[in-house]
C-alpha positions in Angstrom: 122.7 37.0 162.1 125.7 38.8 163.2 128.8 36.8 162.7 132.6 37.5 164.2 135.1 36.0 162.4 138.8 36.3 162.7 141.7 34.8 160.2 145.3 34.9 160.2 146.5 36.0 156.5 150.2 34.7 155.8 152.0 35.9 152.5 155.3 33.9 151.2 156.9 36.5 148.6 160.4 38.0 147.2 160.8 41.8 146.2 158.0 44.0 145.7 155.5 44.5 148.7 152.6 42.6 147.4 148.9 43.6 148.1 145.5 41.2 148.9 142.0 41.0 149.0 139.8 39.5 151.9 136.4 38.1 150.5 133.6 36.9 152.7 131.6 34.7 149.8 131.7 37.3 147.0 131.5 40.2 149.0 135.1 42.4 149.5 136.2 42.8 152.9 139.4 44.3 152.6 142.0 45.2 150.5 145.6 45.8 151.9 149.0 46.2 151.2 150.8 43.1 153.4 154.1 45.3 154.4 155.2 43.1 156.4 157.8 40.2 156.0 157.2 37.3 154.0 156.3 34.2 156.2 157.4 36.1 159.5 154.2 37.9 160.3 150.4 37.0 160.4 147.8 39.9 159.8 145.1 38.6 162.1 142.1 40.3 160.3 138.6 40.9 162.3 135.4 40.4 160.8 132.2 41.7 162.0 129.3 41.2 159.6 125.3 40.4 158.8 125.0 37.2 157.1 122.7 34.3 156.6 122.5 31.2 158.2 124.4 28.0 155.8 127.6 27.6 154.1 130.3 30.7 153.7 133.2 30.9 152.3 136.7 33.2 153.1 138.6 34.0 150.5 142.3 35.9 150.1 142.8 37.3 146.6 146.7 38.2 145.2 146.3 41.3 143.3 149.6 42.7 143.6 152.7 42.4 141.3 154.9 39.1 141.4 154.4 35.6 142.7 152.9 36.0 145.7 151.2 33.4 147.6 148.9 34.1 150.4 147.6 31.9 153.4 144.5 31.8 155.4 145.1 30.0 158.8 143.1 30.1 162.5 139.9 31.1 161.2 137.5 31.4 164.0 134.0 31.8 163.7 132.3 33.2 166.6 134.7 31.6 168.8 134.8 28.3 167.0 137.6 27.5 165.1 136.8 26.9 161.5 138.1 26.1 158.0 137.7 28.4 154.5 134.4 27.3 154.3 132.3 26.9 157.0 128.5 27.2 158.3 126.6 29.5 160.2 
């Protein structure tokens, strides 16, 4: 089924830009430099993908240099706000 999903990714960092990955269960859907200012600026990502129906999971990987910790917040799932995990 056809799923929209949309996700605020926050990133608290100091120094070097640091870079994430999105992953919808263990499938990449995006990888990204987060240019933007630490805790000052959501990237609202949007998803549009074929999955099956149960239990999903979102996932934001660090795989740039330094401590960087990244956030997930206002997931959505077609139009229903969700958690990290959640079922279709």
């Amino acid at each position: 089924m056809l799923v929209n999903i949309t996700a605020d990714i926050t990133c608290k960092y100091n120094g070097t830009k640091p870079a994430y990955r999105l992953w919808l269960d263990e499938h990449l859907v995006n990888e990204r430099e987060f240019i933007w200012s630490s805790m000052t600026t959501a990237i609202r990502e949007h998803i549009s993908v074929e999955i099956t129906k149960g239990i999903h999971e979102l996932k934001v990987e660090n795989v740039g240099y330094g401590a960087a910790v990244f956030s997930i917040d206002n997931i959505v799932v077609n139009g229903i706000p969700a958690g990290c995990k959640f079922r279709v």
